[in-house]
N, C-alpha and C positions, 0 to 999 in steps of 0.2 A: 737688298739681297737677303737681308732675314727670313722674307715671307717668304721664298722659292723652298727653303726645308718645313716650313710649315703647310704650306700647300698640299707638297707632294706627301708630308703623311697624312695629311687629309684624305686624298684622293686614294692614297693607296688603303688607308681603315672603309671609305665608302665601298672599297672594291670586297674585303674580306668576306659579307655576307653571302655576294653573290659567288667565292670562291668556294664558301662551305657548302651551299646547295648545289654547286654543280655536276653531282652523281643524280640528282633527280632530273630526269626530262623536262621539260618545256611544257606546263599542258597548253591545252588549245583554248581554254576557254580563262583570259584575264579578268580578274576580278578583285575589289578594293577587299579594306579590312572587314570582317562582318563583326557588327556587335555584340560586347559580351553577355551570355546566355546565363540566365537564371535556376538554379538547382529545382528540378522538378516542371519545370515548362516546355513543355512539347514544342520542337521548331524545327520548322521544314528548312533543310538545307538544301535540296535540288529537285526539280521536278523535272522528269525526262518522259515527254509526250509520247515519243513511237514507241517506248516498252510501255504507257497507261502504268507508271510507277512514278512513286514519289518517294527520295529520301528523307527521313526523318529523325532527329537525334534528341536525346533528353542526359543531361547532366542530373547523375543517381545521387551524390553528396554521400557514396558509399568510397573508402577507400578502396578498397579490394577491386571492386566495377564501377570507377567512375564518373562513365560516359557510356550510352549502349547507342546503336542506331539501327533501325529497322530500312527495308525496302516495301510500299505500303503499296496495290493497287490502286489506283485514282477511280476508278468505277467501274461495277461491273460491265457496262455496257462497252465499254471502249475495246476498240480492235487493236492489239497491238502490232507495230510492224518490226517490233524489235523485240530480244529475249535477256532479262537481268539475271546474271547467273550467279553461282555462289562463287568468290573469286578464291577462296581459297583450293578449290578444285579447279577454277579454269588456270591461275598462274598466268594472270596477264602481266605481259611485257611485251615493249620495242620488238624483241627480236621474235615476237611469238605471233606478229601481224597487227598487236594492239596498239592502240592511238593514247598517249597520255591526254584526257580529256579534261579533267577540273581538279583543281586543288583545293580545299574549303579548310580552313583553320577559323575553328571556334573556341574562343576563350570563356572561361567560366566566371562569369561577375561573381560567385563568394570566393573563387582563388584566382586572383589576375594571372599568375607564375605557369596555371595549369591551358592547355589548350589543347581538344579533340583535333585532331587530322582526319580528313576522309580524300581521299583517293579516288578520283573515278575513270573507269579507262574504257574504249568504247573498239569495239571491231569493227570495223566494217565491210559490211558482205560485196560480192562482187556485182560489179552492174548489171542489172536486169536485162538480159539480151531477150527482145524478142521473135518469138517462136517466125522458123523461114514460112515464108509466103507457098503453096498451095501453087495449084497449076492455076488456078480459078482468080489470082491474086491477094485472096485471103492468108491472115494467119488464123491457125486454129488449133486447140488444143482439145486432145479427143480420150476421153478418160479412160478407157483402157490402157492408154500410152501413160499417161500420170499416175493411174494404180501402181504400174509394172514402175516407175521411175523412182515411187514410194518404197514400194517392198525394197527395192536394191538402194535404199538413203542414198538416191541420186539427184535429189530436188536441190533448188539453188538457196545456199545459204541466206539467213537471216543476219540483218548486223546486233551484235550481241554488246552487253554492257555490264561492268562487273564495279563493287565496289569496296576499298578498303578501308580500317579505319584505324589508328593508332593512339592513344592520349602522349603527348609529351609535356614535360615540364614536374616538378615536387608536386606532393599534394600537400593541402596546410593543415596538416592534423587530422585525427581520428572526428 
């Protein structure tokens, strides 16, 4: 009968972590620990094909700006079908239509204590309904109707993709 109170504070300390994260959402996309990054090493954290962007983060060894992270093109030629926007202007949240998509914590190999956060959260537009059929059977779209749907921003959204980033943890010295 000793182990039955050792157990149960076992199980109830395993449970603690997930109690202190529980204001964060759920993102959709699980993923292990990443390893620890190198002060001054460029390293791609996410690449997201239909915006033709890629996330990228570099650890400064600056106290004041520890960690910066850029949203990069992946090439000019690429079409995107999605739009990465600046999230401090979009204010993506649950209640705003946006999807918590990816969580990435990168720790920095010269401060183990210190770790970048990035955020990514993704909208997504409504489904592609296509245009009604024609007496003829076709569908068709006739650019005058698309000008006139342009000018009045009646065209069907894009899904849109925003990212955040915050460092947590002390830094170790100047």
């Amino acid at each position: 009968m000793r182990f039955v109170p050792v157990l149960f504070v076992s199980m109830l300390c395993a449970g603690l972590p997930a109690l202190a994260t529980a204001a964060d959402p759920v993102p959709e996309i699980k993923r292990g620990p990443i390893p620890a990054q190198a002060v001054a090493r460029l390293h791609t954290l996410r690449q997201i094909p239909e915006a033709c962007a890629r996330v990228e983060g570099i650890f400064t060894g600056q106290a004041a700006d520890p960690y910066k992270f850029a949203v990069v093109r992946t090439s000019p030629n690429c079409q995107p079908r999605a739009r990465f926007v600046d999230a401090a202007k979009a204010q993506p949240s649950e209640a705003g239509g946006w999807k918590f998509n990816d969580l990435i914590r990168v720790p920095s190999a010269a401060c183990p204590q210190q770790q970048a956060v990035v955020r990514i959260w993704r909208k997504p537009a409504a489904a592609a309904v296509p245009p009604t059929l024609d007496a003829q059977g076709k569908s068709r779209l006739y650019l005058q109707d698309e000008k006139e749907k342009a000018a009045a921003n009646k065209l069907a959204a894009i899904p849109m993709f925003a990212a955040e980033m915050k460092v947590e943890g002390q830094g170790c010295g100047g």
